[in-house]
C-alpha positions as CSV (number, residue, x, y, z in Angstrom):
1,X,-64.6,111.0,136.0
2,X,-66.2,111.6,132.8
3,X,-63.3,110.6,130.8
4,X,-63.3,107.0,133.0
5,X,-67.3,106.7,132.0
6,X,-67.0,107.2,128.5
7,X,-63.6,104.7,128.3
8,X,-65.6,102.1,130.5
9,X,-68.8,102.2,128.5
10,X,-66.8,102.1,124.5
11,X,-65.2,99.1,126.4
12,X,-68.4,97.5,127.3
13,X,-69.7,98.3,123.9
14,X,-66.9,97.4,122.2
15,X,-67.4,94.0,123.6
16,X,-71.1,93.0,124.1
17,X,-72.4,92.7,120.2
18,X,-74.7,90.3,118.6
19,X,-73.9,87.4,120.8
20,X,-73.6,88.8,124.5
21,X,-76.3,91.4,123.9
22,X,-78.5,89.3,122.4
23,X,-78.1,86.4,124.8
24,X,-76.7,83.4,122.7
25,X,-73.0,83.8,124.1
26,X,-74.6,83.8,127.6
27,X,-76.5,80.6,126.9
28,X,-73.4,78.7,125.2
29,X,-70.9,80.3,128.0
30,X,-72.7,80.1,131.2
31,X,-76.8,78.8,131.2
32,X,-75.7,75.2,129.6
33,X,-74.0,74.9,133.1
34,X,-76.7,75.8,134.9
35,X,-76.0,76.9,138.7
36,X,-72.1,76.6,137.9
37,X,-72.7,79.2,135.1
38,X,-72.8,82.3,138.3
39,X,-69.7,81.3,139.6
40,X,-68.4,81.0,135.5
41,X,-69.6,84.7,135.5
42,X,-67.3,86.1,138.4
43,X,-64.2,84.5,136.8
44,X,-65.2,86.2,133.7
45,X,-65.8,89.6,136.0
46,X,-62.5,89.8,137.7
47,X,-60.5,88.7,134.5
48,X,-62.5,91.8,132.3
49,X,-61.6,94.0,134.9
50,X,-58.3,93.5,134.9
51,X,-57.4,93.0,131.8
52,X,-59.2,95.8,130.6
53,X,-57.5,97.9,132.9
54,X,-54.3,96.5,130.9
55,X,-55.3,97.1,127.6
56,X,-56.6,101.1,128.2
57,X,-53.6,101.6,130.3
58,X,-51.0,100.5,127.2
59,X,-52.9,102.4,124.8
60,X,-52.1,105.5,127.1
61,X,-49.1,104.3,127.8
62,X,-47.3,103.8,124.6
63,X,-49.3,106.7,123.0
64,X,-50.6,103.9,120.6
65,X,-52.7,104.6,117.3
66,X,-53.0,101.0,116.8
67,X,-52.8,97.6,118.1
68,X,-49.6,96.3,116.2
69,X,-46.9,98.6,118.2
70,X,-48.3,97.6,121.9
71,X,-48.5,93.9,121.0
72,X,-44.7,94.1,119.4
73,X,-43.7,96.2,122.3
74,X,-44.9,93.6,125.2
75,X,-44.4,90.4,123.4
76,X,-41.2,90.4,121.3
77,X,-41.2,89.7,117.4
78,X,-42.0,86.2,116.7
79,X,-44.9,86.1,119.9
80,X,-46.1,89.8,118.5
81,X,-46.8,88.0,114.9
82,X,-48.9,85.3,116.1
83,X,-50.5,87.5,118.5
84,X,-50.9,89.9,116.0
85,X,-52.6,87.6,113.3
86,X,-54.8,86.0,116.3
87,X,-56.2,89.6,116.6
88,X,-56.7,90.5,112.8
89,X,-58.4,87.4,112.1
90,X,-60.7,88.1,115.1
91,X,-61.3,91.6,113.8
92,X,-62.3,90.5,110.7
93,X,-64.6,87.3,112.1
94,X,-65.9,88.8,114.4
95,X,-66.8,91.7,112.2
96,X,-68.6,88.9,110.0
97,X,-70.6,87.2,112.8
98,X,-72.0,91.1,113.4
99,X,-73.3,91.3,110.1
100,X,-75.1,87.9,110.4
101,X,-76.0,88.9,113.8
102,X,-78.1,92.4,112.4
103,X,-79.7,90.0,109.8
104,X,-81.1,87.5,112.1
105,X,-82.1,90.4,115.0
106,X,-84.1,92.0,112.4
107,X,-85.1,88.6,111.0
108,X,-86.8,87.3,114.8
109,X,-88.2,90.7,115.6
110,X,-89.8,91.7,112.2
111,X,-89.8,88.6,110.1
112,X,-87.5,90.5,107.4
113,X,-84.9,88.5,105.3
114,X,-81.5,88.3,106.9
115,X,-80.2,90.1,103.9
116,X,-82.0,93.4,104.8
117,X,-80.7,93.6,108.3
118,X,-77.0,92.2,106.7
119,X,-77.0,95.4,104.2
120,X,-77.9,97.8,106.5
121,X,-75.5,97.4,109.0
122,X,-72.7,97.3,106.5
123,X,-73.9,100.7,105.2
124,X,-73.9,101.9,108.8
125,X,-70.8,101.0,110.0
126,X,-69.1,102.2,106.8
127,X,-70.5,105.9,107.0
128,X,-69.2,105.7,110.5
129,X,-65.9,104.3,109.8
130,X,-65.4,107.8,107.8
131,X,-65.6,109.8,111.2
132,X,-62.4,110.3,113.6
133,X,-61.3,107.9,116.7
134,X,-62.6,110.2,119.3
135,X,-66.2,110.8,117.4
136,X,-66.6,106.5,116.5
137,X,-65.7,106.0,120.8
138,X,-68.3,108.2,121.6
139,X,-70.7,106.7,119.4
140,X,-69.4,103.4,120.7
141,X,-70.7,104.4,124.0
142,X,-73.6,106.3,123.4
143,X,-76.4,102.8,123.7
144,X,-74.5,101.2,126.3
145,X,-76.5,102.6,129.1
146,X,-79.7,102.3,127.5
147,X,-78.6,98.4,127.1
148,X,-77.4,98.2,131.2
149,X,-80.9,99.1,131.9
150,X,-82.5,97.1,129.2
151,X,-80.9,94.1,130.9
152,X,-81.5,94.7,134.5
153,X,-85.2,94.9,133.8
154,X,-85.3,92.1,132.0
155,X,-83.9,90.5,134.9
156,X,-86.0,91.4,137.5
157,X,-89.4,90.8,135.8
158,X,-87.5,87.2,134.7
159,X,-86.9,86.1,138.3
160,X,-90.1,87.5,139.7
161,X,-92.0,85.8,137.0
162,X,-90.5,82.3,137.0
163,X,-92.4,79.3,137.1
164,X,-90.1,77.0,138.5
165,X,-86.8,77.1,140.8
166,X,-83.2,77.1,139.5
167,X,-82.6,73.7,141.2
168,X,-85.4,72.7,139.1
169,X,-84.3,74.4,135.9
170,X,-80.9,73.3,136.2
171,X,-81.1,69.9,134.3
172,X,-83.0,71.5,131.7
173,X,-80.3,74.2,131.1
174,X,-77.5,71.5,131.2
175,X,-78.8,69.8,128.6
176,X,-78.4,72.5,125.8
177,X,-75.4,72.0,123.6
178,X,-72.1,73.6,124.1
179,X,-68.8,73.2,122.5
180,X,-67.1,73.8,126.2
181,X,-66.1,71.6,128.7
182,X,-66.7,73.3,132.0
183,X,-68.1,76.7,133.7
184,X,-64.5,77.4,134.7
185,X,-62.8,76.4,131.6
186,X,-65.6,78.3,129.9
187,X,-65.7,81.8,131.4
188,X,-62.1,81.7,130.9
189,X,-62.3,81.0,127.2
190,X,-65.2,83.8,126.9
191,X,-62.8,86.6,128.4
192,X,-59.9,85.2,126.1
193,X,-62.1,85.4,123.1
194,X,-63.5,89.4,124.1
195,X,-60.4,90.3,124.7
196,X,-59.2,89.4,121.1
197,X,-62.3,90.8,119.9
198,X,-61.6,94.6,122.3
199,X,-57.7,94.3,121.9
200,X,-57.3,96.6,119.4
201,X,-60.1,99.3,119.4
202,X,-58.8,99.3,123.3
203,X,-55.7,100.2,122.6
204,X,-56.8,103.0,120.4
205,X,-59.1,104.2,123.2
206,X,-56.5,103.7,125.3
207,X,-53.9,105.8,122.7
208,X,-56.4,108.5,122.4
209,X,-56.4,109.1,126.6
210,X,-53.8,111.3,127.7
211,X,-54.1,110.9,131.3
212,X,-52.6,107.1,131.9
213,X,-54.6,106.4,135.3
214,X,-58.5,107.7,133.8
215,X,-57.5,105.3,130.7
216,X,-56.8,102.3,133.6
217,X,-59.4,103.1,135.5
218,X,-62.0,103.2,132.5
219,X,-60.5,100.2,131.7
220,X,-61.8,98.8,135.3
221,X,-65.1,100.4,134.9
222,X,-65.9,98.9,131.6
223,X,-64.8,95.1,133.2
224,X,-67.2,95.5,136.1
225,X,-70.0,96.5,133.8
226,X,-69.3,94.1,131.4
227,X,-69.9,91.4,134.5
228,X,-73.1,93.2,135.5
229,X,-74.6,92.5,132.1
230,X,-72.8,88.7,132.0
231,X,-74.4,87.7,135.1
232,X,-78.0,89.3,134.8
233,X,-78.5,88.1,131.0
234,X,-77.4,84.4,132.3
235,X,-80.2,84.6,135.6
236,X,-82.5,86.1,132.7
237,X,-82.2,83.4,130.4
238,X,-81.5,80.8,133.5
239,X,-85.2,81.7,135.0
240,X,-87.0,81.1,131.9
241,X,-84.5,78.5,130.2
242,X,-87.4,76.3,129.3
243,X,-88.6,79.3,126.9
244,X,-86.1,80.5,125.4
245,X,-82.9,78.1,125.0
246,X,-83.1,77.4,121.3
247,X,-83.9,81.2,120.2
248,X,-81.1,83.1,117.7
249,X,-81.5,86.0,120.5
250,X,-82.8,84.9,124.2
251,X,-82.4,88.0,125.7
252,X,-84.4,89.6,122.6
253,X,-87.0,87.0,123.1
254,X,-87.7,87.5,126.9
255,X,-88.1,90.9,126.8
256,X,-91.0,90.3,123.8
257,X,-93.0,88.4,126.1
258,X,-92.7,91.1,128.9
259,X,-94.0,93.4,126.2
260,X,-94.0,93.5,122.3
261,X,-93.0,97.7,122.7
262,X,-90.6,97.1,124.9
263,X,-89.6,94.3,122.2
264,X,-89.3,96.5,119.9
265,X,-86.9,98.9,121.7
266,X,-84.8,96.0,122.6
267,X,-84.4,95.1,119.4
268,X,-83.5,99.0,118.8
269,X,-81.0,98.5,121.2
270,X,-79.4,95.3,120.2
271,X,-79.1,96.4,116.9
272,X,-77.4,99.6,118.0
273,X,-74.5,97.2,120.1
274,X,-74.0,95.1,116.9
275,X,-73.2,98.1,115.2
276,X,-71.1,99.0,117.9
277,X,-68.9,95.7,117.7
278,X,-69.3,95.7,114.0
279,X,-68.2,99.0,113.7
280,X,-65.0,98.7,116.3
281,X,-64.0,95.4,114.5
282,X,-64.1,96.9,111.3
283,X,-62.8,100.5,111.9
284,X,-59.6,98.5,114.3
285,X,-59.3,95.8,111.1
286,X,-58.8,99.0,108.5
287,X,-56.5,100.8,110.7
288,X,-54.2,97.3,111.4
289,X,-53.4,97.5,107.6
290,X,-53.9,101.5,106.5
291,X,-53.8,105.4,108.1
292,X,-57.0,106.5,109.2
293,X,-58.6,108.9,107.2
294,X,-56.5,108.1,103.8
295,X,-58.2,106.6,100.4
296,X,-56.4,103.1,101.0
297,X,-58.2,102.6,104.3
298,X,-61.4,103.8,102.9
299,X,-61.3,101.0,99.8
300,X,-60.0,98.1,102.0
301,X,-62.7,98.7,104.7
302,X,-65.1,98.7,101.4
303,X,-63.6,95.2,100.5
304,X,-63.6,93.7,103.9
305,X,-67.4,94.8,104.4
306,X,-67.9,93.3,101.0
307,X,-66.2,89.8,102.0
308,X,-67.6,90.2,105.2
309,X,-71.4,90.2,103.9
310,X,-70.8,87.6,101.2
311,X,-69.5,85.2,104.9
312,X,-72.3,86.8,106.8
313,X,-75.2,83.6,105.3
314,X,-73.3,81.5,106.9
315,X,-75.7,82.2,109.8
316,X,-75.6,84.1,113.3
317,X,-76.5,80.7,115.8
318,X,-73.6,78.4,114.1
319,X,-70.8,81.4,113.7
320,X,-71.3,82.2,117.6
321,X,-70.8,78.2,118.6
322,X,-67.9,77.3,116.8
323,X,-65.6,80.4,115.6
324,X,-66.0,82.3,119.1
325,X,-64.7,78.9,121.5
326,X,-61.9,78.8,118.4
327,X,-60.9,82.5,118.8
328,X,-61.0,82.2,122.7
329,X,-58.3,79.3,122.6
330,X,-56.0,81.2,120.6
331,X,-56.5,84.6,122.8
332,X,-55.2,82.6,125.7
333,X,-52.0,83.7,124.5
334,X,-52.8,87.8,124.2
335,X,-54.4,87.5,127.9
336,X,-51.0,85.3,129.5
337,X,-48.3,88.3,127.9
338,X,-51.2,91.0,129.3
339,X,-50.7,89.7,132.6
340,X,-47.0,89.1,132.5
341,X,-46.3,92.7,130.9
342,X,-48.5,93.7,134.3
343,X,-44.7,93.2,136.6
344,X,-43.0,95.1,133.8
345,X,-44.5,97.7,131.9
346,X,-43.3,99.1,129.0
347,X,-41.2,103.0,129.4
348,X,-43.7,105.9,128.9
349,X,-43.7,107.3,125.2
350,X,-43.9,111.1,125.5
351,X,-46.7,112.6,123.7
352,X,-45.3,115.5,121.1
């Protein structure tokens, strides 16, 4: 059971970084629909689940120490390439909007420059990107609890504390820009998108777990929690829409006006998942290319973090709204092959 836990919360961290954490994905995703953004949420939900289930299980599987093999192995050569390069530039994107993401966290909650929150997190994630798989998914997981509870608190003092009803609020929330087309369209694209983003470090996860079913199951786990946190942050934000639709960081923001300690720790918290995204799109981008461990993966992940920083000023709010919808299109394609390799899987590679 313990093994399932600590797959299912390095999936969850793995996923919810600067934009889900934060609240800015949720508002773009789901609360610009308003009502429709709940039942957005549950398509998202059951989607997670099982194609989390998918990934973990294929890591296990195919005994997999990165992401290129499994993708080759389910989807052929020419389909592997593109999948493949639809994943590394997600790694490395997504990577980048991290970096922005710590700079404008640390930017809302203590009024420092982006650049201080930018260089710290590259530092972080590159002293952690020295450790082993198994010691980087367990400090993957470690603030994903801590973030669960965060949430449903937030929730709960949100709803009892708003003004005005959703039917009311629902207008207001509609009328916030988004770059997709519908709720279902939309939670579609968003599980298309983390799933390019959680592919890889997945798979490793996945790679790492011996026992096939606890890596499946973890899988599962880490989908359902990942719907907990999608559909409280969007009644969060929802119930005080009027407040809080324009902020960097929503989520962040609500919490501050429950209590400026409590802010504080949020913003603790949500710095501690950026790392954990950063860190798993980094640490999966290196190991695409180069051996864990060795002096060539060391030096590329040093050049990457240094092209990543430099792309980071781009800023947090306009990465999120217009790279994230692109890299959920092009995931369609990674989460159609998952779903067709579900009637056939791939024969069991023995583990020396």
């Amino acid at each position: 059971m313990s093994k399932i836990f600590k797959i299912g919360s390095a999936f969850i961290g793995i996923i919810i970084g600067a934009g889900a954490a934060s609240g800015r994905e949720i508002v773009q995703y789901f609360t610009s629909f308003g009502m429709w953004g709940i039942f957005g949420g549950l398509v998202s939900t059951a989607l997670f689940m099982y194609l989390g289930m998918m990934l973990t299980r294929l890591g296990s599987r195919l005994n997999a120490k990165n992401h290129k093999e499994v993708i080759y192995k389910i989807s052929g050569r020419w389909l592997g390439l593109a999948i493949d390069w639809v994943i590394i530039l997600t790694l490395f994107g997504v990577g980048t909007v991290m970096i922005a993401g710590a700079g404008s966290n640390l930017q809302q909650q203590f009024g420092l420059h982006p650049a201080v929150g930018n260089t710290l997190i590259v530092l972080l994630i590159l002293g952690a990107s020295l450790m082993n798989v198994d010691r980087v998914i367990h400090v993957i997981g470690f603030m994903t609890p801590f973030l669960l509870l965060t949430v449903i608190g937030a929730s709960i003092y949100s709803l009892l504390s708003m003004d005005s009803t959703f039917a009311q609020l629902d207008p207001i929330a509609k009328a916030i820009p988004t770059t997709l087309p519908n709720w279902l369209y939309s939670g579609i694209n968003y599980v298309s998108f983390n799933i390019a983003v959680g592919a890889s470090m997945s798979i490793v996860m996945g790679g790492v777990e011996e026992d096939e079913r606890a890596a499946a199951w973890g899988g599962i786990v880490g989908g359902i929690g990942l719907g907990v946190l999608i559909i409280l942050s969007h009644l969060a934000i929802f119930s005080q829409i009027e407040y809080v639709g324009e902020s960097d960081m929503p989520m962040l923001l609500i919490v501050n006006n429950i209590s400026p300690i409590l802010g504080i720790f949020m913003s603790i918290i949500l710095f501690a998942m950026i790392f954990n995204t950063g860190l798993g799109m980094f640490y999966a981008f290196g190991a695409r290319f180069f051996d864990i461990g060795t002096k060539k993966f060391v030096y590329f992940l040093i050049g990457t973090l240094f092209v990543g920083f430099g792309l980071s000023f781009v800023g947090f709010k306009d990465l999120v709204a217009h790279f994230y919808p692109l890299i959920g299109n092009m995931g369609l394609l990674l989460v159609v092959v998952l779903i067709f390799t579900s009637f056939r899987m791939p024969e069991k590679v023995e583990r020396e």
